[in-house]
C-alpha positions as CSV (number, residue, x, y, z in Angstrom):
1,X,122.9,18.9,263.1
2,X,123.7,16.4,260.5
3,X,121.9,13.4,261.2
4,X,121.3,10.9,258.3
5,X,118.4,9.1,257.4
6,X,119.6,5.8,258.1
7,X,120.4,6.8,261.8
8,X,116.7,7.1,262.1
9,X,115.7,4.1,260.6
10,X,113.3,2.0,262.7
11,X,111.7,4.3,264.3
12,X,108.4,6.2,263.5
13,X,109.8,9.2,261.4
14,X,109.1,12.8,262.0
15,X,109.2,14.4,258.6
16,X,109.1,17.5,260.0
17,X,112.5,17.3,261.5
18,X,113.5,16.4,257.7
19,X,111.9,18.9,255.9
20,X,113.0,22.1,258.3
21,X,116.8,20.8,258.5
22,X,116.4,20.4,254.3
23,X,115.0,24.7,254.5
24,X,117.7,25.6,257.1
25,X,120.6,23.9,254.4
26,X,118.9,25.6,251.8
27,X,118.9,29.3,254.2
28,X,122.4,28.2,254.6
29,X,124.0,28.3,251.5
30,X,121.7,31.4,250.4
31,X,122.9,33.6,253.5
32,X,126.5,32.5,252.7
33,X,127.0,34.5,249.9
34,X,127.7,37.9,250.3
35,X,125.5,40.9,248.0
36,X,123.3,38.3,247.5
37,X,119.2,39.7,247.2
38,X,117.5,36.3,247.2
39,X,118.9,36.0,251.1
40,X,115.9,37.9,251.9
41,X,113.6,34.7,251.2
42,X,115.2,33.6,254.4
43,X,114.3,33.5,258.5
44,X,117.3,35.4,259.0
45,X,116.2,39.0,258.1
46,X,113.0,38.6,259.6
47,X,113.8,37.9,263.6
48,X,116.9,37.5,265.5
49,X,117.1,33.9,265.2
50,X,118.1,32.2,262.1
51,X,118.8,28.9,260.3
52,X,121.5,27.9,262.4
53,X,119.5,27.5,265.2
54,X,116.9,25.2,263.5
55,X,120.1,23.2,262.4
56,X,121.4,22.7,266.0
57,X,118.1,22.0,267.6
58,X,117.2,19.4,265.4
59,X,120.8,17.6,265.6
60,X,120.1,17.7,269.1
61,X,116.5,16.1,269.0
62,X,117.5,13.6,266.3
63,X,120.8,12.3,267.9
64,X,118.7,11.9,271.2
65,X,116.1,10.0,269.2
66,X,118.5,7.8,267.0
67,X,121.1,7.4,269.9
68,X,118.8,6.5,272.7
69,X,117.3,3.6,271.2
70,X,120.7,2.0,270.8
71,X,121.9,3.1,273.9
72,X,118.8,1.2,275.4
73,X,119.4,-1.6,273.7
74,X,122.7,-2.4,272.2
75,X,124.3,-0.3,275.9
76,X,126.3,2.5,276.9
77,X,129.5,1.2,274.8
78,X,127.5,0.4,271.6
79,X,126.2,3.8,271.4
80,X,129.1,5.5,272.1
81,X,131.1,3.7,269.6
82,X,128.8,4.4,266.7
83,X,128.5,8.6,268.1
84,X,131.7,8.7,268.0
85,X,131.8,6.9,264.8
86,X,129.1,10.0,263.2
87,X,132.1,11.9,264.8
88,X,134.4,10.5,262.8
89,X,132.7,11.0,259.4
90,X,132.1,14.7,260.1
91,X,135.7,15.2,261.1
92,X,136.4,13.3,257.8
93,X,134.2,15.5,255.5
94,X,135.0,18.8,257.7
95,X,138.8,18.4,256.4
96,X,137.9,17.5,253.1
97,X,136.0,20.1,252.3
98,X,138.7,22.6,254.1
99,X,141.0,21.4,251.0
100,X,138.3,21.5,248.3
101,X,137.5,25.2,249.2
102,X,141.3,25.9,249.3
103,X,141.9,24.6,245.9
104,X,138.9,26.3,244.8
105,X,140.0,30.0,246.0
106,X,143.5,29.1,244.8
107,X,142.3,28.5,241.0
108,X,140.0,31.4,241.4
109,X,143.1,33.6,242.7
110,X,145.5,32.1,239.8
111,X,142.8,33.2,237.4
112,X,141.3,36.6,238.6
113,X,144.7,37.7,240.1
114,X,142.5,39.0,243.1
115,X,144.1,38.8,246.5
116,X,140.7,39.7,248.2
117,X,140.0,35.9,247.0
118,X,141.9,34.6,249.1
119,X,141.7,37.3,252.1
120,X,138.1,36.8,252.0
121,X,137.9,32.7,252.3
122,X,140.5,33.3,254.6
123,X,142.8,30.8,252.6
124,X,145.7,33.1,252.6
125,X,145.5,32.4,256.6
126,X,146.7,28.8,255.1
127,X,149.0,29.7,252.6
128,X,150.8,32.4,254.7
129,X,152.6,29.1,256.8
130,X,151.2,25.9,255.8
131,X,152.7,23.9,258.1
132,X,150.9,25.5,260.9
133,X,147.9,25.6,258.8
134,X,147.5,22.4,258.2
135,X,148.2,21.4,261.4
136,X,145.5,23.8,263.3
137,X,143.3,22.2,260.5
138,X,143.3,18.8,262.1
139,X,143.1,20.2,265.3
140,X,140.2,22.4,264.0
141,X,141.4,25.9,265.6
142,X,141.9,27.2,261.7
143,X,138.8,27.1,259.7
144,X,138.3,28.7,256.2
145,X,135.1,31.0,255.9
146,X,131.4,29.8,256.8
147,X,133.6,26.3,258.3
148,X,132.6,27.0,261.5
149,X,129.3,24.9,262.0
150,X,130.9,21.3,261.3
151,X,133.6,22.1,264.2
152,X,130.8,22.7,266.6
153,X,128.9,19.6,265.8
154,X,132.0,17.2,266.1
155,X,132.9,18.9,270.0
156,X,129.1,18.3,270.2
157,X,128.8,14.9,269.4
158,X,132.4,13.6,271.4
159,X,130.7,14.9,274.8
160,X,127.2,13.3,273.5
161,X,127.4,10.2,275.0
162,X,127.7,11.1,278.6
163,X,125.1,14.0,278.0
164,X,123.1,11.5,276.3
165,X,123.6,8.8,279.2
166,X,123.0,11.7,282.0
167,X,119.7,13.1,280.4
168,X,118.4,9.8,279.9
169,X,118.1,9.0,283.6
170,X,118.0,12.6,285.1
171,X,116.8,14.7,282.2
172,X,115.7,17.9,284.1
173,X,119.3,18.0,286.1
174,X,121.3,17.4,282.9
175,X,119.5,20.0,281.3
176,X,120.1,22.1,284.4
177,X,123.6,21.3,284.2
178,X,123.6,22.7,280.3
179,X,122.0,25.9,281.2
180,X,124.7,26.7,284.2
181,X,127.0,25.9,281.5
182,X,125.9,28.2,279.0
183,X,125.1,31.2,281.8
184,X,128.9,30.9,282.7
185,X,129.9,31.0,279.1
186,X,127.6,34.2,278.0
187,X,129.2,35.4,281.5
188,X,132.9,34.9,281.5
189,X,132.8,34.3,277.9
190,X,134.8,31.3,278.2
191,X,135.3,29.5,274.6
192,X,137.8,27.4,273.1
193,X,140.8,28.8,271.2
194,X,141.5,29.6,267.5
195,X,144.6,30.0,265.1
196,X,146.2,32.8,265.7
197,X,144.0,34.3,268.5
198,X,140.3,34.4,269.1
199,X,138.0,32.2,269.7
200,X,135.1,29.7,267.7
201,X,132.7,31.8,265.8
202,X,130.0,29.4,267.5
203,X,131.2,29.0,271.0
204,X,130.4,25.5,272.2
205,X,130.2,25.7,275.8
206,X,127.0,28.0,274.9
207,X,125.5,26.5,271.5
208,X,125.6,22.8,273.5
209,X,122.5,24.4,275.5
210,X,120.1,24.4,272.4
211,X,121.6,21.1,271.2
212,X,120.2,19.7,274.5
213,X,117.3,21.3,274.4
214,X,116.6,19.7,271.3
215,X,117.4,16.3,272.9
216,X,115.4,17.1,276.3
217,X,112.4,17.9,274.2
218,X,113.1,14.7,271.7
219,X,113.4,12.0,275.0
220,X,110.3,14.2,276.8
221,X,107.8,14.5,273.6
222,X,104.6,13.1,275.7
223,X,105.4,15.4,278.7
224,X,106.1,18.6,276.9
225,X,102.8,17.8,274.8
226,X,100.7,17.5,278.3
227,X,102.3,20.9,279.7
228,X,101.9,22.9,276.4
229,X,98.0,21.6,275.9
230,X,97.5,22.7,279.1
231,X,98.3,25.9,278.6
232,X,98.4,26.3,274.5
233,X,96.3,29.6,274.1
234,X,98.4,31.2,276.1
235,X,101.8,30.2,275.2
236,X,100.6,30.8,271.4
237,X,99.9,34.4,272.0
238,X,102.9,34.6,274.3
239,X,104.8,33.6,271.0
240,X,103.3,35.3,268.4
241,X,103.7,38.2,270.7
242,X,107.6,37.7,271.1
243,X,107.9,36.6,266.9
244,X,106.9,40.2,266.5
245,X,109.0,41.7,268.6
246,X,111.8,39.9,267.0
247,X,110.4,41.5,263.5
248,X,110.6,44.8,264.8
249,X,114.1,44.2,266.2
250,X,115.3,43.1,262.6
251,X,113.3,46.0,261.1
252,X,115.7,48.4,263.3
253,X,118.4,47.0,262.3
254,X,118.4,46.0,258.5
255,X,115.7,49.5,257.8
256,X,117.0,52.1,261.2
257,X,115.8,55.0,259.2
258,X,112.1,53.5,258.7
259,X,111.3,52.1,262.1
260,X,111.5,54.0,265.1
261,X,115.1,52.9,267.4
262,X,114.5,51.1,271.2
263,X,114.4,53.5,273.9
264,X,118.3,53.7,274.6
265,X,118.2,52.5,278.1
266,X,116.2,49.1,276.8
267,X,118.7,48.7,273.6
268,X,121.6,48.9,276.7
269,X,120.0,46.1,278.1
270,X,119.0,43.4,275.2
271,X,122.2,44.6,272.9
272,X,124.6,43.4,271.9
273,X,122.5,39.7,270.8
274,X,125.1,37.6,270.5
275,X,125.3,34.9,268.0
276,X,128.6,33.5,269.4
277,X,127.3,32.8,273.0
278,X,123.9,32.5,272.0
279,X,121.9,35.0,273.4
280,X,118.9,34.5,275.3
281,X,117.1,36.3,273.2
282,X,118.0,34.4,270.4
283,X,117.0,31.1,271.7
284,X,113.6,32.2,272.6
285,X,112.8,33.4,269.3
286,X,113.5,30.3,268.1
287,X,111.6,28.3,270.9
288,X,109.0,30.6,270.0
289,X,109.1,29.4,266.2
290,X,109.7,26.3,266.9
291,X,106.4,26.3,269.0
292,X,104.6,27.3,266.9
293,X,105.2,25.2,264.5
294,X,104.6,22.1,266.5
295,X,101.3,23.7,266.7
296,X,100.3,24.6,263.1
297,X,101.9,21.7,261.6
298,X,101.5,18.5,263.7
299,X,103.5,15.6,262.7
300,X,100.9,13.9,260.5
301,X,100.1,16.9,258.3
302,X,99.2,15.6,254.7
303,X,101.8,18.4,253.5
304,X,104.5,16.3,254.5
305,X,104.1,13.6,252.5
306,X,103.0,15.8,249.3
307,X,105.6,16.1,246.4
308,X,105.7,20.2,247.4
309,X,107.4,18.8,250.5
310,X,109.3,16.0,249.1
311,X,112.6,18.1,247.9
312,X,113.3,19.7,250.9
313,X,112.6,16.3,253.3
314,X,114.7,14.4,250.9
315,X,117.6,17.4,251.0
316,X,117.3,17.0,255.1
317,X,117.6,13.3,255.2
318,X,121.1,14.0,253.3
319,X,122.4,16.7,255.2
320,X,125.9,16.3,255.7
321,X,127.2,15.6,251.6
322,X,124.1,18.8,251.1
323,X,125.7,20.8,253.7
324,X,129.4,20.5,252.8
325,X,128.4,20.7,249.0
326,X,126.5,24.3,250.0
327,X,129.3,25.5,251.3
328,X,131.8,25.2,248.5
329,X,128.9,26.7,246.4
330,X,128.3,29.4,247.9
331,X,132.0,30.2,247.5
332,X,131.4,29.7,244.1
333,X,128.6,32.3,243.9
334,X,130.3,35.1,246.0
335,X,133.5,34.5,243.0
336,X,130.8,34.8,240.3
337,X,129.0,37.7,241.7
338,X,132.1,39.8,242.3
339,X,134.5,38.9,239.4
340,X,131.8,38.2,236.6
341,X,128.4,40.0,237.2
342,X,126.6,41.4,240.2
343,X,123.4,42.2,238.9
344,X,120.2,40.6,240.0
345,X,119.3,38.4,237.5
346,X,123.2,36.6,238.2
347,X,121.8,36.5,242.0
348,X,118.6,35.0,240.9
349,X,120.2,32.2,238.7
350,X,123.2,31.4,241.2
351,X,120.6,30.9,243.6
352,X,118.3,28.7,241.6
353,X,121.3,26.6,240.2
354,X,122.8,26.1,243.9
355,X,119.6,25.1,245.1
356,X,118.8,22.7,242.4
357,X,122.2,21.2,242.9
358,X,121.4,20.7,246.1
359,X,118.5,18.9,246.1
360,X,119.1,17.5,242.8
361,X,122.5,15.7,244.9
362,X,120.1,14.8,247.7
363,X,117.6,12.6,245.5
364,X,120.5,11.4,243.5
365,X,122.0,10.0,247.3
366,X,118.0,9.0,247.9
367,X,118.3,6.6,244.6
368,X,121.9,5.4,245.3
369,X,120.3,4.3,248.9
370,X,116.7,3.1,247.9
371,X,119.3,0.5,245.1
372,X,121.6,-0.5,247.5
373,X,118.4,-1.4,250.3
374,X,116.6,-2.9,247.1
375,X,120.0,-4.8,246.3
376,X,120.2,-6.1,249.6
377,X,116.9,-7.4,250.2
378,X,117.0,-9.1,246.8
379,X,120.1,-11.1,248.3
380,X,119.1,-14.6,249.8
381,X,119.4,-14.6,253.6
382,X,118.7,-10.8,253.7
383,X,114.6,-10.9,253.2
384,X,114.1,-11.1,257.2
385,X,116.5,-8.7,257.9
386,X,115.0,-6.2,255.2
């Protein structure tokens, strides 16, 4: 999910991996706030997949196309050590940004006197035993509202190396392996625990299935390039096809009295689409996307090196600090919304100042990085390293 540029460095870059994880932050932090109108600009009204998806896929191919390489040439151990490290600096930021949005809804509660504040962030969960709280925070079974997708990554990447290890040498029985995995968990709905009852939001014994996708598909690029040209037409229509039927499932639910309900005895049958064990349904509209895509905009499209594209590439390359920074954000636009002004014009210019914050921090971490390279090349003994 959050891969950084420098993880990719040395190989020949797909910018199209930069510039969709840059849109899904963006989706991110727009869906995030609640009453919010300019959601609607989004993938996730529009089909029954949504950002989060594009997020996990593309950790998933990026990790297997960063991590590979070393693993191929530094070894098994070398890899693993710097995974885990990536790990490590999630887990770091994941906790750090659990205390900034606490201190955030606490000031917000000290001024508005609004316990909903708190209930809402789910910071009162915290505050009612600390101790426990804080505790179940390290362990990461508590997690504030919209915390949810840094958890899953960090599980993701701890188990990464084997997976990695496996699907390099025998990638269609790993990915085997992940599908039996995720059948069980949609199944038995098997998960791992939260504070206080319940279970992760995004369960990963079933979202690890599209995160290996992503990395079968990034280790197997020539090979899913021959099947699919052999039979393009037909898989295009196929998708198109199924992207509409996703439209017309969103349409039923978002506008029921407009469009015409599923017969009952197919609604049984598709519904509920889960989101916490990852319906099948859900990861084929996003295969489905995602195929077309790779289609209608090949890797070496002049739009991705055009300054339209350049905001969102650069906001993807930097998508930990962008994603952690959305987060806290859109906290702060659900607090202005509901305590100062709700109207559309407020939605409008929350939205527009969040997202220029956000990419305005992601060129601001692009400069900081282009110095330092620039500082380190201009250092004697560095030029043949550079």
């Amino acid at each position: 999910m959050i891969i950084t540029s420098g993880e990719q460095r040395g190989t020949q870059r797909d910018y199209r991996l930069d510039f969709f994880r840059g849109l899904a932050l963006l989706f991110i932090f727009l869906n995030h706030i609640p009453g919010n109108d300019f959601s609607w600009i989004t993938n996730k009204h529009f089909g029954i997949s949504d950002a989060t998806e594009i997020f996990v896929f593309i950790s998933g191919y990026a990790a297997a196309l960063a991590y590979s390489r070393r693993m191929t040439r530094d070894g098994f151990r070398a890899a693993t050590g710097r995974i885990l490290h990536r790990a490590g600096e999630v887990y770091g930021v994941h906790i750090l940004l659990v205390l900034v949005l606490a201190v955030e809804a606490i000031w917000l509660f000290n001024r508005t006197h609004n316990i909903n504040i708190l209930a809402y962030s789910n910071i009162i969960t915290l505050m009612a035993d600390q101790k426990a709280g804080l505790l179940n925070t390290l362990l990461l079974t508590y997690r504030p509202l919209n915390m949810d997708v840094l958890p899953l990554y960090i599980v993701l990447l701890m188990v990464f190396p084997a997976a990695l290890w496996a699907m390099m040498r025998r990638p269609l029985v790993t990915l085997g392996v992940s599908a039996l995995i995720w059948v069980v968990a949609g199944q038995t709905g098997i998960n791992l625990p939260g504070y206080l009852g319940g279970s992760w939001y995004f369960n990963p014994f079933a979202w690890q299935f599209l995160f290996m996708l992503g990395a079968f598909a990034s280790l197997n690029r020539d090979s899913l390039r021959r099947l699919t040209g052999r039979h393009g037409q037909a898989l295009t229509i196929a998708a198109i096809a199924y992207l509409v039927f996703g439209l017309y499932l969103a349409a039923t639910f978002y506008t029921p009295s407009l469009v015409p309900a599923l017969p009952q005895a197919l609604h049984d049958v598709i519904h509920p689409i889960s989101k916490t064990n990852l319906s099948l349904l859900r990861i084929l509209h996003f295969l489905a996307a995602a195929y077309l895509v790779s289609r209608w905009m090949p890797a070496s499209a002049s739009f991705l090196t055009s300054t339209l594209a350049r905001p969102l590439i650069v906001t993807g390359q930097h998508s930990l600090p962008v994603f952690a920074l959305g987060i806290a954000l859109s906290f702060t636009g659900y607090a202005i919304l509901r305590e100062v002004d709700g109207s559309l014009l407020t939605q409008g210019l929350v939205s527009l100042a969040g997202i220029l914050l956000l990419v305005g921090t992601a060129e601001g971490l692009k400069a900081h990085d282009d110095a330092v390279r620039a500082k380190a090349r201009s250092v004697p003994g560095n030029a043949a390293h550079a």
